[in-house]
HTML snippet that shows the backbone in 3Dmol.js (N, CA, C, O; Angstrom):
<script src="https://3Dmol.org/build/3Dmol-min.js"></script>
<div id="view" style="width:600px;height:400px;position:relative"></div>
<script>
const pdb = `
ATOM      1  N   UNK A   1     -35.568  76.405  74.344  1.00  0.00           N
ATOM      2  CA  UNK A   1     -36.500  75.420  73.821  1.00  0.00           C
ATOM      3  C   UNK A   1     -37.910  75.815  74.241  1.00  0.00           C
ATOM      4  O   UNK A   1     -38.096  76.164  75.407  1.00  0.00           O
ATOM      5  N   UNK A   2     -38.950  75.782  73.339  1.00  0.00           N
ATOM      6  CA  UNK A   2     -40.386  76.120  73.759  1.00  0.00           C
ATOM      7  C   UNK A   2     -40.928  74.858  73.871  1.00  0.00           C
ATOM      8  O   UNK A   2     -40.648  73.790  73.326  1.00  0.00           O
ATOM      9  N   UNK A   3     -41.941  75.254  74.859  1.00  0.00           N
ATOM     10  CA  UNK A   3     -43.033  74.160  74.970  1.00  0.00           C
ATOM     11  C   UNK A   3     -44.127  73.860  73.983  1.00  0.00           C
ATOM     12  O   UNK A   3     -45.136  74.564  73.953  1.00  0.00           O
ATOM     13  N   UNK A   4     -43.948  72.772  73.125  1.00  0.00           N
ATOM     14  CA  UNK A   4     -44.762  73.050  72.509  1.00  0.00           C
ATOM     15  C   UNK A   4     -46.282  71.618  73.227  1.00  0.00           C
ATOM     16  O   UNK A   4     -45.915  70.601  73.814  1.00  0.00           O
ATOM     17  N   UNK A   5     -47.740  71.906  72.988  1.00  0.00           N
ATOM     18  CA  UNK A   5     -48.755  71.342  73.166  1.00  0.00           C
ATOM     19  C   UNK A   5     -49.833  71.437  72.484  1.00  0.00           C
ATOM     20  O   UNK A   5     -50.842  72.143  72.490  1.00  0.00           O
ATOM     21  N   UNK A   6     -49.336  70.416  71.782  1.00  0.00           N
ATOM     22  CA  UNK A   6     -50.256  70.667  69.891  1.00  0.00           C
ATOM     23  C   UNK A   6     -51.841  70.189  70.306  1.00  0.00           C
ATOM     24  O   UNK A   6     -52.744  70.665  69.617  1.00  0.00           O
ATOM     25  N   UNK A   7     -52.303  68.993  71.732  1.00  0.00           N
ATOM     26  CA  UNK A   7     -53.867  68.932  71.957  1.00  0.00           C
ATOM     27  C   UNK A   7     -53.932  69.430  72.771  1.00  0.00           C
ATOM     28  O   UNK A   7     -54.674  68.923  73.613  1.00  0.00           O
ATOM     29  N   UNK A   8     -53.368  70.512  73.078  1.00  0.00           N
ATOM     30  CA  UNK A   8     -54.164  71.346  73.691  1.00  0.00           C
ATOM     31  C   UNK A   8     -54.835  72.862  73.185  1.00  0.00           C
ATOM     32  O   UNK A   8     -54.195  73.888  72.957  1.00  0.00           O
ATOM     33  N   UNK A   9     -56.494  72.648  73.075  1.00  0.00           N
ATOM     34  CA  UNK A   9     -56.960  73.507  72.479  1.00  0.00           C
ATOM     35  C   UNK A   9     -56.859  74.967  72.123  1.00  0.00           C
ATOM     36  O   UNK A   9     -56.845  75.718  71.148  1.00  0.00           O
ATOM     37  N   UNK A  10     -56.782  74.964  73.732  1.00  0.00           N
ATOM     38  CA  UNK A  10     -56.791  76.660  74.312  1.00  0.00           C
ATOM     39  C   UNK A  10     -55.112  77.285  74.182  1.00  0.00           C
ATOM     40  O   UNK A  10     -54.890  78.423  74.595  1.00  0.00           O
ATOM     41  N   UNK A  11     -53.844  76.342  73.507  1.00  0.00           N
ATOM     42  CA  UNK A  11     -52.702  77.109  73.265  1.00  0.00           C
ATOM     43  C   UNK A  11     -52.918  77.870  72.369  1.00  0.00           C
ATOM     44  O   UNK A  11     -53.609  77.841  71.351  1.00  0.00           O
ATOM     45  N   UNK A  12     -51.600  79.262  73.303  1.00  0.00           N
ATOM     46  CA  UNK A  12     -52.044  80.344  72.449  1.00  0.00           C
ATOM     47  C   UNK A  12     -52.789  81.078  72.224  1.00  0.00           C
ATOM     48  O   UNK A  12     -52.868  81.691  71.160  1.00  0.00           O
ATOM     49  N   UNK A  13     -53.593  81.205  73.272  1.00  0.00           N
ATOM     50  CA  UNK A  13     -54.902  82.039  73.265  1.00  0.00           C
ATOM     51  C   UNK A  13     -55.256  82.097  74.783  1.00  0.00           C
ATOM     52  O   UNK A  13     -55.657  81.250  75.581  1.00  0.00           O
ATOM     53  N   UNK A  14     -54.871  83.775  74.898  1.00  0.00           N
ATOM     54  CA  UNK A  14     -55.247  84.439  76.074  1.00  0.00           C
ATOM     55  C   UNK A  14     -56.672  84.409  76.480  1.00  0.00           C
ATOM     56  O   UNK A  14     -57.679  84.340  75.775  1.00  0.00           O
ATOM     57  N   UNK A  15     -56.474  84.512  78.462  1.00  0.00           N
ATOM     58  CA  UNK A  15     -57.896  84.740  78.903  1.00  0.00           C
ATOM     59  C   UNK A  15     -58.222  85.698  78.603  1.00  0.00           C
ATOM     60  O   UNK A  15     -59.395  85.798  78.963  1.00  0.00           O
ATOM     61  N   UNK A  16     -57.765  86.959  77.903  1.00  0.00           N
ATOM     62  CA  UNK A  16     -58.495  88.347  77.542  1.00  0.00           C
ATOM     63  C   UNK A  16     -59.371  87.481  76.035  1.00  0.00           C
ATOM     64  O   UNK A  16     -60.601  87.425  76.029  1.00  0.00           O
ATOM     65  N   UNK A  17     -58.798  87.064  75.231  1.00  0.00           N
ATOM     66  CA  UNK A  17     -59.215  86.799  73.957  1.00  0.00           C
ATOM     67  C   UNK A  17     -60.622  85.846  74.557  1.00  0.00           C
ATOM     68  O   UNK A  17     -61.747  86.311  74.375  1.00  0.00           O
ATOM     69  N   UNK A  18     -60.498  84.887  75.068  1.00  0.00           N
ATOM     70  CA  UNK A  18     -61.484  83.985  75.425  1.00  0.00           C
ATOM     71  C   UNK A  18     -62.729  85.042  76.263  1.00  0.00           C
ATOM     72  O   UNK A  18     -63.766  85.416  75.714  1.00  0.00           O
ATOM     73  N   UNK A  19     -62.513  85.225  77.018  1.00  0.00           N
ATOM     74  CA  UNK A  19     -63.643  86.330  77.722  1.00  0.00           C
ATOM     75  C   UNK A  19     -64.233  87.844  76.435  1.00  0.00           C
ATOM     76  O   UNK A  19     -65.275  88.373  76.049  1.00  0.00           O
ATOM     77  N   UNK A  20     -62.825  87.944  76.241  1.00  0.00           N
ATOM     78  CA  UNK A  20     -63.606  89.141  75.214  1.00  0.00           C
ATOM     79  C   UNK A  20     -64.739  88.693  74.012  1.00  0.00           C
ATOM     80  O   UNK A  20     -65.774  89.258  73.661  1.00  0.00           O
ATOM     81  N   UNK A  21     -63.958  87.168  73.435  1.00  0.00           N
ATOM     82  CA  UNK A  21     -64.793  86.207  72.696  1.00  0.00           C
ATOM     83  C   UNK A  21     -65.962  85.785  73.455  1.00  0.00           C
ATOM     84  O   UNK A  21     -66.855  85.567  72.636  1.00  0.00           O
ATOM     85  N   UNK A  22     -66.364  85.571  74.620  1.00  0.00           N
ATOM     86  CA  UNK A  22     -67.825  84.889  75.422  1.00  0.00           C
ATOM     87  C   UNK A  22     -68.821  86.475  75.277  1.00  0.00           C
ATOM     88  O   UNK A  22     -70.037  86.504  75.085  1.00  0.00           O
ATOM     89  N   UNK A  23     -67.913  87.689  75.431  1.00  0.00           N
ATOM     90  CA  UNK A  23     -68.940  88.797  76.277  1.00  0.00           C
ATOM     91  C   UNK A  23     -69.728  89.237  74.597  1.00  0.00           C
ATOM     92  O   UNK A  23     -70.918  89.512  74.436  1.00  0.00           O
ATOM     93  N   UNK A  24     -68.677  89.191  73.537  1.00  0.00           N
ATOM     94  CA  UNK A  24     -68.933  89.734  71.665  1.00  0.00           C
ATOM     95  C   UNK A  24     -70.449  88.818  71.825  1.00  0.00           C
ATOM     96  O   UNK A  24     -71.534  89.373  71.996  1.00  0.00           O
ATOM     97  N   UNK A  25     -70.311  87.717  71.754  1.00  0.00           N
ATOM     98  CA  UNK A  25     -70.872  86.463  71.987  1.00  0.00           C
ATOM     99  C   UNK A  25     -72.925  86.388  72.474  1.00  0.00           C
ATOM    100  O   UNK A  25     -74.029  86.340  71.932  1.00  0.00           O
ATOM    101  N   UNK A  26     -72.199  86.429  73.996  1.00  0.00           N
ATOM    102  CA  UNK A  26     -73.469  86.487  74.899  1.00  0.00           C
ATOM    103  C   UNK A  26     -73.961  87.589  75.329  1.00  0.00           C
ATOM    104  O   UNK A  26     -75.159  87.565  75.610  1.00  0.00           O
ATOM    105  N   UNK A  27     -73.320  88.680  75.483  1.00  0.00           N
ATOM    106  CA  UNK A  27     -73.504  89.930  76.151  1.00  0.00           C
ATOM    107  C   UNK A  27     -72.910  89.348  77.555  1.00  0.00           C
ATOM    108  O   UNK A  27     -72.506  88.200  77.736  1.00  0.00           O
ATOM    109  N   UNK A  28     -72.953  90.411  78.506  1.00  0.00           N
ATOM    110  CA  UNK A  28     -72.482  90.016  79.970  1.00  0.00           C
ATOM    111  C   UNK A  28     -73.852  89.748  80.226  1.00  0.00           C
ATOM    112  O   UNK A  28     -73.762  88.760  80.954  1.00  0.00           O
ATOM    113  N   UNK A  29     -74.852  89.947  80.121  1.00  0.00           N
ATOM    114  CA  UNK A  29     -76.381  89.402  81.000  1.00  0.00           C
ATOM    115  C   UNK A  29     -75.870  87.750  80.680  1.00  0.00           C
ATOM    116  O   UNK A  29     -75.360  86.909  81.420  1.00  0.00           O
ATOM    117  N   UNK A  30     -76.230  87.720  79.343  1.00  0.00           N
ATOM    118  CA  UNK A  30     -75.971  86.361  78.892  1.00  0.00           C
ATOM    119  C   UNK A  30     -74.649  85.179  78.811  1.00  0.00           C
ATOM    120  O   UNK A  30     -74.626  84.108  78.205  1.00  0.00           O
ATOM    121  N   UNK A  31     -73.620  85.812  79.641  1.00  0.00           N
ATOM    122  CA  UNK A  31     -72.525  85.093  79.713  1.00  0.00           C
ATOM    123  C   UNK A  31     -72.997  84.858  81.408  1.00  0.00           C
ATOM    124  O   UNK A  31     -72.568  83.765  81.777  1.00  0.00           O
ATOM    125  N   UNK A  32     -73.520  85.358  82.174  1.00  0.00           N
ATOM    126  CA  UNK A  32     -73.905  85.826  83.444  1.00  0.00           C
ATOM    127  C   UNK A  32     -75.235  84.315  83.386  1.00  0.00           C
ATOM    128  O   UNK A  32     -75.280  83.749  84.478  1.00  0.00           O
ATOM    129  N   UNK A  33     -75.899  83.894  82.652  1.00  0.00           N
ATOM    130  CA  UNK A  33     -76.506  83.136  82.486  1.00  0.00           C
ATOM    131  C   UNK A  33     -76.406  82.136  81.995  1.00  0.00           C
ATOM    132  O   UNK A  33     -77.262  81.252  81.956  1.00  0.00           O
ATOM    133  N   UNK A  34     -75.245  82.121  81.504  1.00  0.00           N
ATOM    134  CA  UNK A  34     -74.389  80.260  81.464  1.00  0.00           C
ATOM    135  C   UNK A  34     -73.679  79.858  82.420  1.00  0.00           C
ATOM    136  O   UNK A  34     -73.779  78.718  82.874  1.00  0.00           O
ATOM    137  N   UNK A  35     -72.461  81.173  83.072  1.00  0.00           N
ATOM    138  CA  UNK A  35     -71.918  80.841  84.088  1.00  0.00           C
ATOM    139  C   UNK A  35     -72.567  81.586  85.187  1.00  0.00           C
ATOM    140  O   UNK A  35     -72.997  82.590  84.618  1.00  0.00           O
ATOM    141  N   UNK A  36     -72.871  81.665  86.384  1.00  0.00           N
ATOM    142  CA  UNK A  36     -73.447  82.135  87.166  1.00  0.00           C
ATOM    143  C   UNK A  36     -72.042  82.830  88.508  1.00  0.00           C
ATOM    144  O   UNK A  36     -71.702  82.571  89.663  1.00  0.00           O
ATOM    145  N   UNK A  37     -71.787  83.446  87.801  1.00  0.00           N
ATOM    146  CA  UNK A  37     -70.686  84.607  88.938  1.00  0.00           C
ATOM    147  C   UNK A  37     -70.739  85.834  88.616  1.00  0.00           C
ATOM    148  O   UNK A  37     -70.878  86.329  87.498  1.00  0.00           O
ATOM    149  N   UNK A  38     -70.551  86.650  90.285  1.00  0.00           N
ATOM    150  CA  UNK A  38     -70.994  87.394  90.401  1.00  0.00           C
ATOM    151  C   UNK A  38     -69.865  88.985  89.558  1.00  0.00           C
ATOM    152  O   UNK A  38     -70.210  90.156  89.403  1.00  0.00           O
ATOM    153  N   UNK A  39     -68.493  88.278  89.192  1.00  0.00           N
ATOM    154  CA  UNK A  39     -68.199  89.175  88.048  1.00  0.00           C
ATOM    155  C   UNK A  39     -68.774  89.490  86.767  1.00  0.00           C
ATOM    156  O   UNK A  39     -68.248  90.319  86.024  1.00  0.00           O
ATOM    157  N   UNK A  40     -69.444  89.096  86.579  1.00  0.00           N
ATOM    158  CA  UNK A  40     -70.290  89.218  85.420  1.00  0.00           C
ATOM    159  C   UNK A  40     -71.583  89.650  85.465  1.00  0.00           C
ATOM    160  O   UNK A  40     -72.203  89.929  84.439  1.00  0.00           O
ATOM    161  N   UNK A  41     -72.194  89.756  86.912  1.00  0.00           N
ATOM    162  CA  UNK A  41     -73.274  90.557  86.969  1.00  0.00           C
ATOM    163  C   UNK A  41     -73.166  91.962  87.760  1.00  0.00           C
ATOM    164  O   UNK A  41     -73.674  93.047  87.474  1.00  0.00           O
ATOM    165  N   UNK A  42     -72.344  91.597  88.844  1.00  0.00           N
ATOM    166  CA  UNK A  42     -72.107  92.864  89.544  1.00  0.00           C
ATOM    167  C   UNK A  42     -71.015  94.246  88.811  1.00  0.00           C
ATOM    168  O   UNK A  42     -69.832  94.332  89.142  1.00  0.00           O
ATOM    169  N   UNK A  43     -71.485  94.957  88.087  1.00  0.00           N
ATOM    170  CA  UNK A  43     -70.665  96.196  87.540  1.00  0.00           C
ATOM    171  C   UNK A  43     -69.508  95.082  86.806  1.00  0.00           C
ATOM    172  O   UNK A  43     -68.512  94.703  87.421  1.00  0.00           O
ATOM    173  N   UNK A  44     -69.761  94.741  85.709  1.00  0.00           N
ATOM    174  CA  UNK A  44     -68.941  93.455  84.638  1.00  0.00           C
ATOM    175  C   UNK A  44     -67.802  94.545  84.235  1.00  0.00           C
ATOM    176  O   UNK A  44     -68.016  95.752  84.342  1.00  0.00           O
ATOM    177  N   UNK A  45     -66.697  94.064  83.808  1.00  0.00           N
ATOM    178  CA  UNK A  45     -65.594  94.717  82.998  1.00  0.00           C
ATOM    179  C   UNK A  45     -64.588  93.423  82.575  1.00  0.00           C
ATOM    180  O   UNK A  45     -64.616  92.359  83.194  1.00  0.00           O
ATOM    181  N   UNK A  46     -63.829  93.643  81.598  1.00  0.00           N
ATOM    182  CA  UNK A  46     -63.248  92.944  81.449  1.00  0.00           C
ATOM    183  C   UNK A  46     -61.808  92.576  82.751  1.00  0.00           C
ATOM    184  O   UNK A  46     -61.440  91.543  83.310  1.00  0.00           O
ATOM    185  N   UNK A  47     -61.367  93.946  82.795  1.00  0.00           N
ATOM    186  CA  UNK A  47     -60.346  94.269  84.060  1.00  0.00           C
ATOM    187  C   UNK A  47     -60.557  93.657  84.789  1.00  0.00           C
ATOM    188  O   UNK A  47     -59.766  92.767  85.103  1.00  0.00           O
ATOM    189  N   UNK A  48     -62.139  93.903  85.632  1.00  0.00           N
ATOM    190  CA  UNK A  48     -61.936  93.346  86.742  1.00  0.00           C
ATOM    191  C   UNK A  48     -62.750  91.421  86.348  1.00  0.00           C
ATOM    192  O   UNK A  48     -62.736  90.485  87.148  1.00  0.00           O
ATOM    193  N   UNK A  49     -63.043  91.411  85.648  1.00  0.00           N
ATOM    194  CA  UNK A  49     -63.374  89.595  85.371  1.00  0.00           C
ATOM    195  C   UNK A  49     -61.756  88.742  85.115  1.00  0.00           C
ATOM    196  O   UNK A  49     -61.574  87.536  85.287  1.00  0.00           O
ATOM    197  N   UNK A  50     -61.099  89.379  84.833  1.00  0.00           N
ATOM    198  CA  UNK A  50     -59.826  88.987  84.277  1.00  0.00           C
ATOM    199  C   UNK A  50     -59.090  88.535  85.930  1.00  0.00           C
ATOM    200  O   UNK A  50     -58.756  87.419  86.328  1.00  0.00           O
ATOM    201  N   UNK A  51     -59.015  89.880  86.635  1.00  0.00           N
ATOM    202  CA  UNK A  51     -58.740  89.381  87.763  1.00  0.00           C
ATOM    203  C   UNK A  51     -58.713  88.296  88.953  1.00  0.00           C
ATOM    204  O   UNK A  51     -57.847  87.718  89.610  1.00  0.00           O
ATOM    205  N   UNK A  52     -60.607  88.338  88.858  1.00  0.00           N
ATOM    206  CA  UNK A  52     -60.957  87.785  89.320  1.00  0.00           C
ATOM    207  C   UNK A  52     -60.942  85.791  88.990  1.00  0.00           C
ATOM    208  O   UNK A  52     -60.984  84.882  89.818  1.00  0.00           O
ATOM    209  N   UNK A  53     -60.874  85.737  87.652  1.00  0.00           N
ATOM    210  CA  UNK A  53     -60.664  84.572  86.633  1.00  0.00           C
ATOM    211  C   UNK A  53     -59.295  83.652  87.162  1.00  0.00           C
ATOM    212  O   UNK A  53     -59.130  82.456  87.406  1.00  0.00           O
ATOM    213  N   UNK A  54     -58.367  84.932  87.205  1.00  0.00           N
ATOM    214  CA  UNK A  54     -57.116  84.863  86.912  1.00  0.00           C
ATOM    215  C   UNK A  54     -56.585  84.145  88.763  1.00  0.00           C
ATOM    216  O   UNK A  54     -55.656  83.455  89.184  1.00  0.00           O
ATOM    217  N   UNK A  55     -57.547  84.675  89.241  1.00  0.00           N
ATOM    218  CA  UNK A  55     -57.172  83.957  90.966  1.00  0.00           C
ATOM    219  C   UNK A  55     -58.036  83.149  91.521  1.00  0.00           C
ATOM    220  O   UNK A  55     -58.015  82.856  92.716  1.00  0.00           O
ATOM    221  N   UNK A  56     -59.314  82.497  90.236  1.00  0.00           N
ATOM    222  CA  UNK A  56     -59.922  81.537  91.085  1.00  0.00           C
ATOM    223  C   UNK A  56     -59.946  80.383  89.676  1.00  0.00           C
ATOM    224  O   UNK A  56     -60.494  80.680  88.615  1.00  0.00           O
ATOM    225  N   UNK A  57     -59.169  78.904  89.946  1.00  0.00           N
ATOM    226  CA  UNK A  57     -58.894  78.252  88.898  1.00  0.00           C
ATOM    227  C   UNK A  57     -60.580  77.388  88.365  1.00  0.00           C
ATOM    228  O   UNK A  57     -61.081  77.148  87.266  1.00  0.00           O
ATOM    229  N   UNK A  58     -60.968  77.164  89.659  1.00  0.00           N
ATOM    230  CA  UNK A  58     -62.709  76.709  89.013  1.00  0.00           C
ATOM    231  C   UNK A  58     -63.464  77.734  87.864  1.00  0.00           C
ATOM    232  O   UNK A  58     -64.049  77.386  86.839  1.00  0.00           O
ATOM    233  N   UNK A  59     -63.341  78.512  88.161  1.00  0.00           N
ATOM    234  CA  UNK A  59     -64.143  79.586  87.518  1.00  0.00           C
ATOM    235  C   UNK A  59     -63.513  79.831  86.299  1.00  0.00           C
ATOM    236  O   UNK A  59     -64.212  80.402  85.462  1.00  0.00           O
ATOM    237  N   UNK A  60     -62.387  79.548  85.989  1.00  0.00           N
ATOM    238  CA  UNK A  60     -61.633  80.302  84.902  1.00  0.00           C
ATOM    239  C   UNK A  60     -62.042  78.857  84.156  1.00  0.00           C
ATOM    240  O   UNK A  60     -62.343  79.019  82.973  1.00  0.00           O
ATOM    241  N   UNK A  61     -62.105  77.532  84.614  1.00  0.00           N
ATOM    242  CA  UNK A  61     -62.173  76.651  83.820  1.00  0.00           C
ATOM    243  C   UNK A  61     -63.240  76.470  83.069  1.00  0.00           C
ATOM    244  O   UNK A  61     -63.113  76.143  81.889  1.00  0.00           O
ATOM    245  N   UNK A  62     -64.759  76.703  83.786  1.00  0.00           N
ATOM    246  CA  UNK A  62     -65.706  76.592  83.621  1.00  0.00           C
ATOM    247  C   UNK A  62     -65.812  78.171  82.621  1.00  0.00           C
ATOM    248  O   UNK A  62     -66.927  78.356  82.133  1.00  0.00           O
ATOM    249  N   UNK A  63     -64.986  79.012  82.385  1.00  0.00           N
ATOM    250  CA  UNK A  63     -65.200  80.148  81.067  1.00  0.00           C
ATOM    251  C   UNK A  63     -64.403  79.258  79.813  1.00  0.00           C
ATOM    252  O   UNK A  63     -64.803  79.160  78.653  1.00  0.00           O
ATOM    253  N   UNK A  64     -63.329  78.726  80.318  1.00  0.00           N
ATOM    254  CA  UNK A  64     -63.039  78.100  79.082  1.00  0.00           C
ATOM    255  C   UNK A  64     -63.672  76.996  78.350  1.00  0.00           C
ATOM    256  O   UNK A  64     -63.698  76.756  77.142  1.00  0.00           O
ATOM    257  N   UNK A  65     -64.319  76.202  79.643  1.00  0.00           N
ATOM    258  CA  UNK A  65     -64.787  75.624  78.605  1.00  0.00           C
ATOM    259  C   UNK A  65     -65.726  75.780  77.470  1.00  0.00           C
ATOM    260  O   UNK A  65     -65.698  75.241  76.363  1.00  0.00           O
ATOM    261  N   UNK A  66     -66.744  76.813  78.082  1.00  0.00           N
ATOM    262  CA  UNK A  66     -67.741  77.518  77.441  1.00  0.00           C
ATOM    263  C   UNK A  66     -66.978  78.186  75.973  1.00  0.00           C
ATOM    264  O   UNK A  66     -67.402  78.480  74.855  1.00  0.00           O
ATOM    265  N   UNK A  67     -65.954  78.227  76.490  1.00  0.00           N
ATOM    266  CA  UNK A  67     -65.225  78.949  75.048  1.00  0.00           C
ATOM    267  C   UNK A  67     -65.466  78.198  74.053  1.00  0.00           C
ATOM    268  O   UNK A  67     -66.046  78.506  73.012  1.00  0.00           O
ATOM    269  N   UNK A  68     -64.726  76.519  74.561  1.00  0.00           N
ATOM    270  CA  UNK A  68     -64.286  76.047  73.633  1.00  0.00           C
ATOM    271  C   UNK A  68     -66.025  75.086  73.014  1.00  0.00           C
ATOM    272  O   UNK A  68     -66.162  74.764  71.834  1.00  0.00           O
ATOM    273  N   UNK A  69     -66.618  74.932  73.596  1.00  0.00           N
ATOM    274  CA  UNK A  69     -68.083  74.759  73.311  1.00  0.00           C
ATOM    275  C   UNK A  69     -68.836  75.565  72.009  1.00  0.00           C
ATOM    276  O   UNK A  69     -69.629  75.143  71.167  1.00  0.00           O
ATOM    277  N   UNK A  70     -68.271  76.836  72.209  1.00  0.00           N
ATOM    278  CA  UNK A  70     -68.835  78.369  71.538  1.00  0.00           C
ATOM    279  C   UNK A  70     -67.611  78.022  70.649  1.00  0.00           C
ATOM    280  O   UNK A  70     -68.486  78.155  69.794  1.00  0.00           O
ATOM    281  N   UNK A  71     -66.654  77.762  70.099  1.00  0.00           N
ATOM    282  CA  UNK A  71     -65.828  77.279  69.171  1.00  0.00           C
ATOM    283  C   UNK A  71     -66.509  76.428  68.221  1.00  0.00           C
ATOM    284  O   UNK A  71     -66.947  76.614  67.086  1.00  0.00           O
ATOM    285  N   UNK A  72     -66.461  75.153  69.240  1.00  0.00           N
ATOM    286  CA  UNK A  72     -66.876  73.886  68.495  1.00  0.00           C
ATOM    287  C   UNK A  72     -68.273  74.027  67.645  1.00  0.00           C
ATOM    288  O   UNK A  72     -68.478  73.406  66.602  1.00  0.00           O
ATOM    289  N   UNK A  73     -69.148  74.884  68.215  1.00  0.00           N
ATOM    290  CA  UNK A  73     -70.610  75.032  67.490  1.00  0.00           C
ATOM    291  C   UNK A  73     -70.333  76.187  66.337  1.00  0.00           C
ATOM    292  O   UNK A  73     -71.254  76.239  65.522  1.00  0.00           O
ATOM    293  N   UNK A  74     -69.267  77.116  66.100  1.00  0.00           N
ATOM    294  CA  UNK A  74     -69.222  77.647  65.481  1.00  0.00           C
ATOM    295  C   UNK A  74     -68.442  76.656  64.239  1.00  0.00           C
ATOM    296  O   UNK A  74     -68.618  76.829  63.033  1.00  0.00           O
ATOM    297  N   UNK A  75     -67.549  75.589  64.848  1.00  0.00           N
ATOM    298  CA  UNK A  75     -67.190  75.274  63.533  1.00  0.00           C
ATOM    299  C   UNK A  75     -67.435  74.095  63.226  1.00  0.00           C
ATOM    300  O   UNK A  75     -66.578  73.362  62.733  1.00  0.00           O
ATOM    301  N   UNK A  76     -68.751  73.693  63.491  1.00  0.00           N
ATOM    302  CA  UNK A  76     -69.558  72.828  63.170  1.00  0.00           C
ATOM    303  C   UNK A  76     -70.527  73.555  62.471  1.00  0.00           C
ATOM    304  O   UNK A  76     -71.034  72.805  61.637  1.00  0.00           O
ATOM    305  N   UNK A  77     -71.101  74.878  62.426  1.00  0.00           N
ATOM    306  CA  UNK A  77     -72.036  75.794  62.085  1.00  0.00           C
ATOM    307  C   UNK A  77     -71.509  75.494  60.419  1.00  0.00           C
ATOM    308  O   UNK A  77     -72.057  74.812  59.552  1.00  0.00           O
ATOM    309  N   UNK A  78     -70.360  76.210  60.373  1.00  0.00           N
ATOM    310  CA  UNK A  78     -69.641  76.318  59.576  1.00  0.00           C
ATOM    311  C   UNK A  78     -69.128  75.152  58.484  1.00  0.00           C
ATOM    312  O   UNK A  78     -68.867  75.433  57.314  1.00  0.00           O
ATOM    313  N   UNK A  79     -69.041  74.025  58.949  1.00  0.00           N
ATOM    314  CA  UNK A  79     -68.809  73.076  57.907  1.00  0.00           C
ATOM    315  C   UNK A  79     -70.119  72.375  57.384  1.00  0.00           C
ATOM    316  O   UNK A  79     -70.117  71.677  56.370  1.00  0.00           O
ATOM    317  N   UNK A  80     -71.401  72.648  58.263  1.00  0.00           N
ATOM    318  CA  UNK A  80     -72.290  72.577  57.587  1.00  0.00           C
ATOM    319  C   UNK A  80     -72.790  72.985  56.249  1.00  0.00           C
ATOM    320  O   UNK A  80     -73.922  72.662  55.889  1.00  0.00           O
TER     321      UNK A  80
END
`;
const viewer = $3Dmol.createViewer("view");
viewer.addModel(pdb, "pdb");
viewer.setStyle({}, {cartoon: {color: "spectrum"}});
viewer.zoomTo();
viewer.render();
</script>
């Protein structure tokens, strides 16, 4: 049996997809300037942001939400 969690936004969609989606996005200067950590300024990669994301739960939240922010304005852009 799968879990399914139809309000929840972010199912189904990896932290690679979400970060790779912020960096297309902002650049790392500019993802580095919404969220302020030091994976993203010090020598950025996805590898090692992933890591680092992946073992600190504040930080990973505060990328998603930005995701889903950078979502919502896109598809509000869009039904305009």
């Amino acid at each position: 049996m799968t879990s399914q969690q139809p309000k929840n936004p972010l199912h189904g969609i990896t932290l690679e997809t979400v970060l790779t989606t912020l960096v297309r996005h902002y650049g790392w200067a500019g993802l580095c300037q919404q969220i302020n950590l030091q994976c993203f300024f010090n020598n950025p990669s996805i590898k090692s942001s992933l890591k680092f994301l992946r073992q600190t739960p504040w930080a990973r939240q505060k990328v998603e939400e930005l995701y889903l922010k950078l979502r919502a304005s896109r598809t509000s852009a869009t039904a305009s």
